[in-house]
Structure formats: structure tokens, C-alpha cells
C-alpha positions as CSV (number, residue, x, y, z in Angstrom):
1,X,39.2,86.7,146.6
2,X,42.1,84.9,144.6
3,X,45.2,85.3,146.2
4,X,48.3,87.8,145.4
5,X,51.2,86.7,143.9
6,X,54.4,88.3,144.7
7,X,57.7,87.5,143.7
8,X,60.8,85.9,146.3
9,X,63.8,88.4,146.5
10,X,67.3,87.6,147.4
11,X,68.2,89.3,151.1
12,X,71.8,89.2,151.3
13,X,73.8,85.8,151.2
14,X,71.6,83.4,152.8
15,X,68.1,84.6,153.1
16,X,64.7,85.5,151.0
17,X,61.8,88.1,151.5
18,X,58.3,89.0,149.9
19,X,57.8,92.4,150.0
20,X,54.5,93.4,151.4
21,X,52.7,96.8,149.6
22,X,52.8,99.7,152.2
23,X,48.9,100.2,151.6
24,X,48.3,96.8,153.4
25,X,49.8,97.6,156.2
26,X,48.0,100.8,156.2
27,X,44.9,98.9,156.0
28,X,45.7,96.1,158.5
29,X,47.1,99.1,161.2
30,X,44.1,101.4,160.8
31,X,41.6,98.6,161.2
32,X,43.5,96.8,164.2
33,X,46.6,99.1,165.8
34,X,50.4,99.2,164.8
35,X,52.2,95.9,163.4
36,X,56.0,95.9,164.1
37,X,56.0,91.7,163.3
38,X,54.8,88.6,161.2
39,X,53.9,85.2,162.2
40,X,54.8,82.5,159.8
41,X,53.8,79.0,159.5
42,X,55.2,76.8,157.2
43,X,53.7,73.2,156.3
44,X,51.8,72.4,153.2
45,X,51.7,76.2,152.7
46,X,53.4,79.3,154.0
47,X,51.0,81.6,156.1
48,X,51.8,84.7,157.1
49,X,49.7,86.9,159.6
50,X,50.7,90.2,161.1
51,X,51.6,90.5,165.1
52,X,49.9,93.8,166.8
53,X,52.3,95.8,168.8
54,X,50.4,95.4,172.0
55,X,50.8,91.6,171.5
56,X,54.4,91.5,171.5
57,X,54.4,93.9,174.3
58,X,53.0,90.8,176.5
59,X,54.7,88.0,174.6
60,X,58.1,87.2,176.8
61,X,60.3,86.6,174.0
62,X,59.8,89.4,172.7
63,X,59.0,91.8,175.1
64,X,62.7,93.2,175.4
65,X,63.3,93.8,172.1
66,X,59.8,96.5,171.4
67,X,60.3,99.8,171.7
């Protein structure tokens, strides 16, 4: 599978985003459960892998914050 390219977008003054298609998600959430974040890692490359909402539910950073 060759990877996607997507294009960098401004977000406000001082930040960036990729915008990730809807249908992804979709896929990613009917296979696995709700998403509500992303992991990124950033070295020689930037990874990004989606967080299940269960997870976050048990991490304790975060765990205030879900809903």
C-alpha cells in the first residue's frame, strides 16, 4: 500500500494540521470503537495512530478531560 499524501494547512497563528477523510475514521471506529484522539511521534518520520475512547478513559492525564 503506498502511503497518502495530504497537504499541511495553516491553523490559526502558530500552528499546522492534516486533515484526516471522515471515511477513515469511519473505518478505524467500526472496526475498533470511538476515537476522540491521536498519538503522534515525531523522529525521522511523523506517525500518527488513533487513541480509542476507552483508552483515554484509563489514561490519567487524560481522564478528566473525556466526556
Amino acid at each position: 500500500m503506498s502511503p497518502l499524501v495530504k497537504k499541511i494547512i495553516d491553523v490559526g497563528k502558530t500552528s499546522k494540521g492534516v486533515i484526516i477523510p471522515h471515511a477513515w475514521l469511519d473505518f478505524l471506529e467500526d472496526k475498533y470503537g470511538s476515537i476522540d484522539a491521536v498519538s503522534m511521534e515525531v523522529s525521522d518520520k511523523l506517525v500518527i495512530r488513533p487513541i480509542l475512547k476507552e483508552a483515554l478513559k484509563n489514561h490519567p492525564k487524560t481522564s478528566q478531560t473525556i466526556t
